[in-house]
matplotlib code that plots the C-alpha trace (Angstrom):
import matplotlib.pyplot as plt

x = [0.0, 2.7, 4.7, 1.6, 0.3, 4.0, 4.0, 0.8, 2.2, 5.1, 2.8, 0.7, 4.3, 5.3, 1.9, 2.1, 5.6, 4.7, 1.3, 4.3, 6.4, 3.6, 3.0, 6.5, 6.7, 4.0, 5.4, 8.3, 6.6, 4.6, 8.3, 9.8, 7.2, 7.2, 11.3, 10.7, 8.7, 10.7, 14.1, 12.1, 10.6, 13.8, 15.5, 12.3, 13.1, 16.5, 15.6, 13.8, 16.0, 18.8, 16.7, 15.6, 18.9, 20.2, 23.9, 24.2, 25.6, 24.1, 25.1, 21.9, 21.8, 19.0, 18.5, 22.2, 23.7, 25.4, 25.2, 25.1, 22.8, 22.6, 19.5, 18.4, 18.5, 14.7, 15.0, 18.1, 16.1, 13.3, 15.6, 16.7, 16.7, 16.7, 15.9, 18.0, 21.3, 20.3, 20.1, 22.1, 21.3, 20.7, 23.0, 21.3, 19.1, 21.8, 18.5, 17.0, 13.2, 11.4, 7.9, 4.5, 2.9, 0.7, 3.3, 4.3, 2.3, 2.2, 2.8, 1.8, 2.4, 4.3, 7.7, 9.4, 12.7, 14.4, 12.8, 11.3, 12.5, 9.7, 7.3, 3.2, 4.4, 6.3, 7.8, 8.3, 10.2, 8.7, 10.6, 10.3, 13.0, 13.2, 14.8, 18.1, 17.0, 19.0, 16.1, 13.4, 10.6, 7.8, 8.4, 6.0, 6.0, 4.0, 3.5, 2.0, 0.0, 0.0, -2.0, -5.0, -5.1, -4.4, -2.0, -0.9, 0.7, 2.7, 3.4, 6.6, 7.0, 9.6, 10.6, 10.7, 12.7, 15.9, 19.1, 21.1, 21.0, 22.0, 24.2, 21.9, 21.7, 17.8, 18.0, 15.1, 14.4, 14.7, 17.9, 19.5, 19.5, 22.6, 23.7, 23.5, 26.3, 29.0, 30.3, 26.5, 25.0, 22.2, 19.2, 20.7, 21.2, 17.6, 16.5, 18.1, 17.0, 12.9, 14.0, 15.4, 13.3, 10.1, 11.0, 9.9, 11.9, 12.1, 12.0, 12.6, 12.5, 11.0, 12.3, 11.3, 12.3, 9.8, 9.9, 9.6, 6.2, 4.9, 6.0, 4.5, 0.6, 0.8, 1.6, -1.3, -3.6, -3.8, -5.6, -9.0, -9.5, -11.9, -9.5, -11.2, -9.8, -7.4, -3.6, -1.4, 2.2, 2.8, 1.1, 0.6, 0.5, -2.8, -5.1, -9.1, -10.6, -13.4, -13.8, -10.6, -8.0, -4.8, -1.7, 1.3, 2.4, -0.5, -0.2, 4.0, 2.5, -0.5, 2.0, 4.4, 2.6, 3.0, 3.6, -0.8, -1.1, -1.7, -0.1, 3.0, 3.8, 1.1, -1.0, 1.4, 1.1, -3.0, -2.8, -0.5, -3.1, -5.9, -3.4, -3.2, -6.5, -7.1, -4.3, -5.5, -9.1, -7.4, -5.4, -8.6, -10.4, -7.6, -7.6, -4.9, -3.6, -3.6, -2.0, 0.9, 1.1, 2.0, 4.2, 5.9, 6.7, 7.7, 10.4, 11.5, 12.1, 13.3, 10.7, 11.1, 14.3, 14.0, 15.6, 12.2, 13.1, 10.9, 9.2, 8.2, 7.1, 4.5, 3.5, 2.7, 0.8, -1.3, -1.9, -2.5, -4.9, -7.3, -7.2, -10.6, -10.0, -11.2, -8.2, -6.1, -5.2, -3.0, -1.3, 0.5, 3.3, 2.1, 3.3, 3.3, 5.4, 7.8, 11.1, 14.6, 17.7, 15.3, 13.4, 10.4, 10.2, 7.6, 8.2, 7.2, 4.6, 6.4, 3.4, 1.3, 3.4, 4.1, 0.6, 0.0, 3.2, 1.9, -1.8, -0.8, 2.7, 4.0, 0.9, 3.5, 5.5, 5.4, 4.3, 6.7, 7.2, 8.3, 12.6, 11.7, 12.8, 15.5, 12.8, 13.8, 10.8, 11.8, 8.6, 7.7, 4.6, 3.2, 3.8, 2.2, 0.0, -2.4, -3.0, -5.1, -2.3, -2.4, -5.3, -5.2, -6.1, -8.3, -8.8, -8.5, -12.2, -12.8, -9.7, -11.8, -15.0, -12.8, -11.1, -9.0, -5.9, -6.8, -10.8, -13.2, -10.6, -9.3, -11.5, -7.8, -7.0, -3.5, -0.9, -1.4, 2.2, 3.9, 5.2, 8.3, 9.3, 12.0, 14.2, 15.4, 13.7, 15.8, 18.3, 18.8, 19.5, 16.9, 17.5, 14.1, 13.8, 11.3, 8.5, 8.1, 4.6, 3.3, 6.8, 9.7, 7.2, 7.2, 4.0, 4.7, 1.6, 3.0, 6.1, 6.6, 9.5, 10.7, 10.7, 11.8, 8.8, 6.0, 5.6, 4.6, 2.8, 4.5, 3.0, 2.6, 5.8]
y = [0.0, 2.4, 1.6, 2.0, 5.7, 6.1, 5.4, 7.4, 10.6, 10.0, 10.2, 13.1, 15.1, 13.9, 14.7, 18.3, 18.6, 18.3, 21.2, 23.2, 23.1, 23.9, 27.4, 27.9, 27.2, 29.3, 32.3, 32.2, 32.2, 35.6, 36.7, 36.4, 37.8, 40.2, 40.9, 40.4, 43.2, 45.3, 44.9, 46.2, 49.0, 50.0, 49.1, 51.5, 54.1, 54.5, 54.4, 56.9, 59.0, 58.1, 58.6, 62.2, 63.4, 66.4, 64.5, 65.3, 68.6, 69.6, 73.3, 75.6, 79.0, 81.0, 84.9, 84.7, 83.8, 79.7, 78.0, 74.5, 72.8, 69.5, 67.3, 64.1, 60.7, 60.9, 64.6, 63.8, 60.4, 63.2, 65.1, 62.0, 63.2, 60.1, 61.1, 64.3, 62.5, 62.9, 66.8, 67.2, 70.0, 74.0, 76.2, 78.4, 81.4, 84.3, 86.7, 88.3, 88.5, 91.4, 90.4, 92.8, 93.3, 90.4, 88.0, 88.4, 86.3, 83.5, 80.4, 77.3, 74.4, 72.3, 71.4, 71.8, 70.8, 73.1, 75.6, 77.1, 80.3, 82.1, 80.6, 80.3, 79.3, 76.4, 76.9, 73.9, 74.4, 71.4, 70.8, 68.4, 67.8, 66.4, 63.2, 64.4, 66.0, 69.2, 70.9, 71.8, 72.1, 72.1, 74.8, 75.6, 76.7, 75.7, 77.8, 75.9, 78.7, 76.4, 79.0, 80.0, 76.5, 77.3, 76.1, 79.2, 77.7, 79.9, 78.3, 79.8, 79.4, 77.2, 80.3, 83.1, 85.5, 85.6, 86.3, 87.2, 83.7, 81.6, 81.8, 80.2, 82.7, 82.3, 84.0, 81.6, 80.0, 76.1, 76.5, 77.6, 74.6, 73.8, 76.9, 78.6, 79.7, 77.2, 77.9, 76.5, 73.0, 72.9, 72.9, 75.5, 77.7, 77.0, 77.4, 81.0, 82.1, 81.6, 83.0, 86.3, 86.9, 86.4, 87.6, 84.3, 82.6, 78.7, 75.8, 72.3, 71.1, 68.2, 66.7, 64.3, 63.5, 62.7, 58.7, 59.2, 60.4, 57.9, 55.0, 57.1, 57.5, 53.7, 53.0, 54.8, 53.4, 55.9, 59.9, 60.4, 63.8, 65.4, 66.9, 70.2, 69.9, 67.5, 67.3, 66.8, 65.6, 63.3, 62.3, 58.7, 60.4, 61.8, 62.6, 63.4, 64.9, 64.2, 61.8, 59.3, 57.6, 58.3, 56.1, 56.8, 57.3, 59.3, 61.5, 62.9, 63.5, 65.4, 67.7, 68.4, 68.6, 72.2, 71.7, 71.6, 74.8, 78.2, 79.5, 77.4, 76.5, 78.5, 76.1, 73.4, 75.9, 75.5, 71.6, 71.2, 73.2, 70.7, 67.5, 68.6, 69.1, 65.3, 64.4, 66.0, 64.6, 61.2, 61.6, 62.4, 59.7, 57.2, 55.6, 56.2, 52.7, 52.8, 56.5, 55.3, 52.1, 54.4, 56.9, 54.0, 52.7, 56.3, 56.2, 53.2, 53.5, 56.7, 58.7, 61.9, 63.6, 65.9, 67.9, 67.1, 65.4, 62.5, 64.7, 67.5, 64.9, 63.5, 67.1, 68.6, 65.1, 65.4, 69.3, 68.4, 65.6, 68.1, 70.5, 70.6, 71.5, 75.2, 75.6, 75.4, 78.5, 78.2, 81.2, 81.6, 84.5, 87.3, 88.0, 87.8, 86.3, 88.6, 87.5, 87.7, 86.6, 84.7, 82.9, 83.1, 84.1, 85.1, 88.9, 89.0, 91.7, 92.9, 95.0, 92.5, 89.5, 91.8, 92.6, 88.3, 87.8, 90.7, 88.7, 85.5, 84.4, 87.1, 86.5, 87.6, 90.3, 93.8, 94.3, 94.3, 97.4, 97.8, 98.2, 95.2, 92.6, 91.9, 91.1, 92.5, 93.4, 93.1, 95.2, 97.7, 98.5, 101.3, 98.3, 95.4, 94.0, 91.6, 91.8, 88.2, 86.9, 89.3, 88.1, 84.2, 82.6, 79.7, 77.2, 73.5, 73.2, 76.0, 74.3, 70.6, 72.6, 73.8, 76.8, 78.4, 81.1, 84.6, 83.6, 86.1, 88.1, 90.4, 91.6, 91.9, 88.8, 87.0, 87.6, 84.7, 85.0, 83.1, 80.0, 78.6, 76.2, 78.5, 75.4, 75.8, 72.3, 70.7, 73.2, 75.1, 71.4, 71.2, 71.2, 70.8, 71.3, 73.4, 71.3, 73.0, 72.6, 73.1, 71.9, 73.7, 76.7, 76.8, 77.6, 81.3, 80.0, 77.2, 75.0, 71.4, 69.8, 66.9, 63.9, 60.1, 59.3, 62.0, 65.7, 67.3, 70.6, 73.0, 76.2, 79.8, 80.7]
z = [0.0, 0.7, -1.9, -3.9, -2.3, -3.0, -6.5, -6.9, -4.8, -7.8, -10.7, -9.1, -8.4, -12.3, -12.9, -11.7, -12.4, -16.4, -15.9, -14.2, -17.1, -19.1, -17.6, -17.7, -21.8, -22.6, -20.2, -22.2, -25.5, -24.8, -22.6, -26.4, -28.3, -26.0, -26.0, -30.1, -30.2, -28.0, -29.8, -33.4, -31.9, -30.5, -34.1, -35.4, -33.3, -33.6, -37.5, -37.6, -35.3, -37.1, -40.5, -39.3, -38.2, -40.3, -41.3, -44.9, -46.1, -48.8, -50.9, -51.2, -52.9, -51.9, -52.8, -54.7, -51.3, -51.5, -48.0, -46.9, -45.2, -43.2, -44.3, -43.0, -45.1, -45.9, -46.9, -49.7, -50.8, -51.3, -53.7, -55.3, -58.9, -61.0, -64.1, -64.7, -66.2, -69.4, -69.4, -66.3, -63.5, -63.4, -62.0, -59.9, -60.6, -60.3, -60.6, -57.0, -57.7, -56.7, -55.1, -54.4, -51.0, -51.8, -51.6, -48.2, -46.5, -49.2, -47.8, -49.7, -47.5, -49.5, -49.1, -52.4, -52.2, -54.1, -52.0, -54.6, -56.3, -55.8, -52.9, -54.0, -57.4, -59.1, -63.3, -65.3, -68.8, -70.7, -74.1, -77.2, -79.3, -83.3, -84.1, -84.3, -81.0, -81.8, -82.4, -79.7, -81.8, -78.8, -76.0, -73.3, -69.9, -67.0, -64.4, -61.2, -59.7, -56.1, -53.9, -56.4, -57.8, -61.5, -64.2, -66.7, -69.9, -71.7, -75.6, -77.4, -81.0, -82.1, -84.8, -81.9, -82.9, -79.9, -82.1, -78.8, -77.7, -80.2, -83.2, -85.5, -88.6, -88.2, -84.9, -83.6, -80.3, -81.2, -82.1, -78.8, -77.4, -79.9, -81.3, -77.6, -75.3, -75.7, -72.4, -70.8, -71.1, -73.3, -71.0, -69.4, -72.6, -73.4, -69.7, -69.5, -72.9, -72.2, -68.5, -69.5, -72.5, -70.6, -66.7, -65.3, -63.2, -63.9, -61.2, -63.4, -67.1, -68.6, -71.9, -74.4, -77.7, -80.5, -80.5, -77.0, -77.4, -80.0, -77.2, -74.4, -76.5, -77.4, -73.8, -72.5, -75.3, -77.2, -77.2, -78.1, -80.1, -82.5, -85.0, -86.6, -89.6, -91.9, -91.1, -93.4, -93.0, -96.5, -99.0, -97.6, -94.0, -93.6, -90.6, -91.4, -89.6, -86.8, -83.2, -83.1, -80.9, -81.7, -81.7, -81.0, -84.6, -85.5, -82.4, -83.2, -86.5, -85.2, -83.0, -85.7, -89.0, -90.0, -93.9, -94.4, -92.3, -93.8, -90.5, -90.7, -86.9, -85.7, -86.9, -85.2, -82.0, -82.5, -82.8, -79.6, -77.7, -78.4, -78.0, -74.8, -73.6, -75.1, -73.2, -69.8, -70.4, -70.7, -67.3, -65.5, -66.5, -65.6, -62.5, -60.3, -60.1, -64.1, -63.9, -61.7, -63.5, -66.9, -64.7, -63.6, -67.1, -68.4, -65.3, -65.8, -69.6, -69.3, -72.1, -70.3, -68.9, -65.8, -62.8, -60.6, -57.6, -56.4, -53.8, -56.8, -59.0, -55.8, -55.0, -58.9, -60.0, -56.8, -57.6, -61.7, -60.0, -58.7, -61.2, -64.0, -67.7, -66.6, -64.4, -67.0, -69.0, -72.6, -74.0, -77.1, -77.2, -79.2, -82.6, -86.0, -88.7, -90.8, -92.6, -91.1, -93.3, -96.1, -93.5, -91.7, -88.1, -85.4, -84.3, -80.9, -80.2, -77.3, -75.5, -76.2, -74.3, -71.5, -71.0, -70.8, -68.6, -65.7, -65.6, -65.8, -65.1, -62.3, -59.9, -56.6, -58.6, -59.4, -63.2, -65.8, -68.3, -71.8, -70.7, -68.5, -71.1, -73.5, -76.5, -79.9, -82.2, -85.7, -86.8, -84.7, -83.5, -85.6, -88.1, -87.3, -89.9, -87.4, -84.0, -84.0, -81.6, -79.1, -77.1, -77.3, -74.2, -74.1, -71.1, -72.0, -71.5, -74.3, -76.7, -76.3, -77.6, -80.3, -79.8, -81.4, -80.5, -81.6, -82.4, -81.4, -79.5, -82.3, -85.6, -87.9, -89.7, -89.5, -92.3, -95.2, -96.3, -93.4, -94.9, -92.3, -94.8, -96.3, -96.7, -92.8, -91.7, -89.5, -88.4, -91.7, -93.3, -95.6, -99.3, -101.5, -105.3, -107.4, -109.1, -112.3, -114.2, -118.0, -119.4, -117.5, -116.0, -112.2, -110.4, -108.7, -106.4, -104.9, -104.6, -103.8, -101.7, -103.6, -101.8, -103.9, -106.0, -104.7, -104.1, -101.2, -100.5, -98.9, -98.7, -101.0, -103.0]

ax = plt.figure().add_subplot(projection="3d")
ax.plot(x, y, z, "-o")
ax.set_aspect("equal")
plt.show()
């Protein structure tokens, strides 16, 4: 019996023993997790301390005075620029920037990290290049209005007349990104050229090259538009017009065709104005995971080049997100066409532009006046023979219902002689041939530009 009661006291004790060193394994299992969870939000902590500490110098001008700055590891992945090898970086604005009363208590909220140059606004110089990419055939300038939620677009024709920046014999504005200040890189020569001639100070630039922009519409899908009217670019490349979606191919020719257009590349000017208001319409109705999915792919194939850090790029798609076609205002720069060394150029009405700059591109600065800017009129104003140009702001909304620059805002009617042919396509390169009629008579009406086995129309002799 003892022995038994003994054995039994020993299984109760084993007994017990094992329910004891069950407590004790789950104690230690929640003592781990517990010690676990500790040692990563110690390692999170110390992270982000270390993350947030300002420990990387980093050289800052501001107000033509150069200092350095410590910023922490998130703030310099935030300035990451990733995409800007191509075109490389701007110096900095040398230029102090007087501002009005009214922008002394601007403050916009968002951190730009280039501190932008002039706070309330942000200026993008957005360029597209030909296929030898020599040529910037598409200017424009954005002008991110952040504090009245507006977008100003300012569109330069590519044959503005700037013969003080470049050494092109044409004197016009495409040209100075090659034939600029050899002692500048390129985007810069460009960069300071639309700065100084217009007074507006610029923040970034965004390139793209014409192949770019066929891969970057066949991405997306494709545009849909309602051309007014029928582009012509060849005689086998032809665009009717009416309601369509766009391919890539079809969309570079829509934004370059100037040959069909009485108005040369004002009428180029007039079809970039509705390609992008198809092109907005189509970013609204994209959803964002689509939208990031197609920004993702221009990043990673590298369609566009740019100074934007990651940071600007977040804060101007999520401003651009909220913005409806009537927020967004298109100017052209007042002008007309006249002829400069045997080719065609656009005079720039000088008045005019000012008048365009001081209402919608300087909304924190005192106006401009007539000795404000370097621009050099070619006819004077006493002289002009159309002032259709001078007023020609549309919204987006009003350019997808199908207006026009100049339409309704002047009664004068544009000059019909601009042709900007003048066998200067492609940087001066161009060498076409009469096509003579009635055997061995040329037409003094027209000319052709000879081209293998067809002839294409070119414009008024």
């Amino acid at each position: 019996m003892a022995n038994s009661s003994n054995n039994s006291g020993q299984r109760y004790k084993s007994g017990s023993g094992r329910k004891t060193s069950g407590k004790k394994k789950k104690s230690s299992v929640k003592e781990k997790i517990i010690i676990a969870a500790s040692i990563i939000a110690g390692i999170v902590i110390i992270a982000v301390m270390v993350l947030n500490i300002p420990i990387i110098p980093v050289e800052r001008t501001k107000n033509g005075l150069t200092f350095t700055e410590h910023i922490s590891i998130i703030k310099w992945i935030k300035e990451l620029q990733p995409m800007a090898e191509t075109e490389g970086l701007l110096s900095a604005d040398p230029n102090s920037y007087e501002l009005n009363s009214a922008a002394e208590g601007v403050d916009d909220k968002r951190d730009f990290t280039n501190d932008q140059i002039i706070e309330g606004q942000f200026t993008v110089l957005c360029l597209g290049f030909d296929e030898s990419r020599s040529n910037s055939d598409v200017i424009m300038l954005f002008h991110f209005d952040i504090v009245n939620d507006k977008i100003n677009i300012l569109q330069i024709p590519r044959d503005s007349f700037v013969p003080d920046y470049t050494s092109s014999e044409n004197g016009k504005i495409n040209s100075v990104y090659t034939l600029g200040d050899e002692n500048l890189i390129p985007i810069q020569r460009i960069v300071d050229a639309v700065r100084d001639t217009f007074g507006i100070p610029i923040d970034r630039y965004i390139t793209t090259g014409c192949d770019d922009i066929v891969d970057m519409v066949d991405l997306i899908g494709g545009i849909p538009i309602d051309l007014p009217e029928d582009v012509f670019y060849s005689y086998d490349k032809i665009l009717y017009a009416g309601e369509q979606v766009l391919n890539g191919e079809q969309a570079e020719l829509f934004v370059r065709a100037r040959k069909g257009y009485l108005e040369g590349d004002i009428g180029r000017v007039k079809a970039q104005r509705i390609f992008m208001a198809a092109c907005m319409e189509k970013a609204l109705n994209m959803g964002t995971v689509e939208l990031t999915k197609f920004l993702t792919e221009v990043y990673n194939k590298g369609y566009i080049g740019t100074d934007l850090t990651l940071q600007e790029m977040s804060i101007l798609a999520d401003f651009g997100s909220n913005m409806d076609l009537d927020d967004v205002t298109v100017q052209m720069v007042p002008g007309e066409a006249t002829d400069y060394n045997g080719y065609s150029v656009w005079s720039i009405h000088k008045n005019a532009t000012i008048d365009v700059l001081n209402e919608y591109f300087r909304p924190y600065q005192p106006d401009l006046t007539y000795d404000s800017l370097p621009i050099t009129e070619l006819i004077e104003s006493d002289y002009y023979t159309t002032d259709v140009y001078d007023e020609n702001q549309d919204t987006l909304q009003e350019i997808a219902d199908g207006a026009t620059p100049g339409e309704s805002k002047k009664t004068t009617e544009p000059s019909s002689e601009y042709d900007d042919t003048d066998n200067d396509y492609d940087d001066g390169n161009y060498e076409g041939e009469w096509y003579y009629e009635d055997e061995g008579e040329y037409d003094e009406e027209e000319y052709y530009e000879e081209d293998e086995n067809y002839h294409t129309y070119i414009g008024g002799y």
